[in-house]
C-alpha positions in Angstrom: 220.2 116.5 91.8 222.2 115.1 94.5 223.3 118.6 95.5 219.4 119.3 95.8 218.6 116.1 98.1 221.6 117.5 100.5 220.2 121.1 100.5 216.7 119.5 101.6 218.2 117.3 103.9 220.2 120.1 106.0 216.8 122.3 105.3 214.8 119.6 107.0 216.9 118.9 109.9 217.6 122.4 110.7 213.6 122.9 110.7 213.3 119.3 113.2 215.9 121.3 115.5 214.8 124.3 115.7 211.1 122.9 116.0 212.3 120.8 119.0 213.9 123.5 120.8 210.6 125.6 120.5 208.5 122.2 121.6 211.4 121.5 124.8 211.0 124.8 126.1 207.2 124.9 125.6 206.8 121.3 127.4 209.9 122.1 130.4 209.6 125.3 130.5 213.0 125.4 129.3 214.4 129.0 129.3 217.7 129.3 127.6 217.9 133.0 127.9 217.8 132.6 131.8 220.1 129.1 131.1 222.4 131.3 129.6 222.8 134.3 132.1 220.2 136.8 130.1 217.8 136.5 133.2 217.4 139.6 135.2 215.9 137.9 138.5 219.3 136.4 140.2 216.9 135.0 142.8 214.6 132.8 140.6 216.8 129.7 141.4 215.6 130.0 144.9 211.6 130.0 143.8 211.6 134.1 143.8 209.3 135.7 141.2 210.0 138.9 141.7 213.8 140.3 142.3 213.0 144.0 142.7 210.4 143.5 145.3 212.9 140.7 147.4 215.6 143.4 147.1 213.1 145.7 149.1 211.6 143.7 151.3 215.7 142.8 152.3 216.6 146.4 152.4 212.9 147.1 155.1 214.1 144.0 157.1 217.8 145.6 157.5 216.3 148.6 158.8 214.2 146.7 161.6 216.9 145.1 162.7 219.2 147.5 162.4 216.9 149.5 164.8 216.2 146.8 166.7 212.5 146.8 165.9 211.5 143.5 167.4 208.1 143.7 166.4 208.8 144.6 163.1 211.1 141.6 162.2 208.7 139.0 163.8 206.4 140.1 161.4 209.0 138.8 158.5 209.3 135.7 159.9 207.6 132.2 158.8 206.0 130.3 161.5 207.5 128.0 162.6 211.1 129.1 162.7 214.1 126.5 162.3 216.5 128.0 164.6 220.2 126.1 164.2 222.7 126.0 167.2 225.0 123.7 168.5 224.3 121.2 165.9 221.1 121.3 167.3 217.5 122.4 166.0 214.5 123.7 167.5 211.8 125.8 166.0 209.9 128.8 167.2 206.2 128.2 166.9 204.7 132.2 166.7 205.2 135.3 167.1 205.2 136.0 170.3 207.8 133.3 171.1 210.0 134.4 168.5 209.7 138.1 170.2 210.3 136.2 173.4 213.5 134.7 172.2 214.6 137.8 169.9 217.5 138.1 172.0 219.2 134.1 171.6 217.9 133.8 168.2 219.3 137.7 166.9 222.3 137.6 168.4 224.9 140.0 167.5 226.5 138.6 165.5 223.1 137.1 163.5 222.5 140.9 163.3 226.1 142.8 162.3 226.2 140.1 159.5 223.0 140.7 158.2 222.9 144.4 158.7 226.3 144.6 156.6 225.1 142.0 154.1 224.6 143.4 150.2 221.7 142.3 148.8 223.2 141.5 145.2 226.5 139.9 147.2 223.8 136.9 148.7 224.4 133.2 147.9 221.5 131.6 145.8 220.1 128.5 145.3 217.4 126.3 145.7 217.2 126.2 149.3 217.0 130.5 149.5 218.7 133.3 149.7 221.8 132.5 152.4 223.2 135.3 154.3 226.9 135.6 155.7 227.4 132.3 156.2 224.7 131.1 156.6 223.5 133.2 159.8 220.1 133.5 158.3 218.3 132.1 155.0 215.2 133.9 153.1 213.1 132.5 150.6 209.5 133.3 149.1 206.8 131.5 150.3 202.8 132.0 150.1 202.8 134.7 152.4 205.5 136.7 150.9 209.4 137.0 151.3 210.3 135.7 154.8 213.4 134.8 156.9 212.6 130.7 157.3 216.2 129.8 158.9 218.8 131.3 161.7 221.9 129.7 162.4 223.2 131.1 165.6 226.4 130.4 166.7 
């Protein structure tokens, strides 16, 4: 009899823990495959939804730069820009000041770094998607995948 209580006992509290784990993860949003490395989207920490089309957009935005397409990178860019230098901020408002300033804001070395920069070798967190160190920062907004940050040296 008291080997029956025990089986019923571990029974029930096996039941309570697995139904708390189902309830945690419905209530959270809790995810212990993607807790535990099973995720397939490196960049969700970093509020992106969907890693196959970030690792395209990337891949277009190399080419523009790598071309030097002005126009074409300004269109990648959310308005307004934080632009880092000298311990300094300032912001560029639009597009056409950004394309105005291409030059002091893409500087060469913004653009070998990012130009060499392997998608899958990015830092990620919460902030975005940093590349180099730091030279520029992407992220996912409303509008799409967008460069939001360049720290120019």
């Amino acid at each position: 009899m008291k080997r029956m209580r025990w089986l019923l006992l571990a029974m029930g509290i096996a039941l309570m823990a697995q139904a708390t784990t189902s309830l945690v993860s419905q209530v959270s949003g809790y995810d212990g495959d993607a807790r535990e490395g099973n995720s397939t989207n490196r960049y969700e920490v970093a509020g992106i939804t969907n890693a196959g089309a970030f690792e395209a957009f990337f891949e277009k935005l190399q080419e523009a730069v790598k071309k030097n397409d002005k126009t074409e990178v300004a269109k990648h860019i959310r308005y307004p820009l934080r632009v880092n230098k000298n311990g300094k901020s300032h912001f560029i408002r639009d597009e056409q000041q950004f394309l105005d300033e291409y030059d002091r804001i893409m500087t060469e070395k913004v653009k070998e770094t990012f130009s060499q920069q392997k998608v899958t070798d990015t830092f990620v967190n919460d902030q975005g998607v940093m590349v180099g160190n730091g030279e520029m920062w992407l992220g996912q907004f409303s509008n799409g995948f967008v460069v939001f940050a360049v720290n120019v040296e």
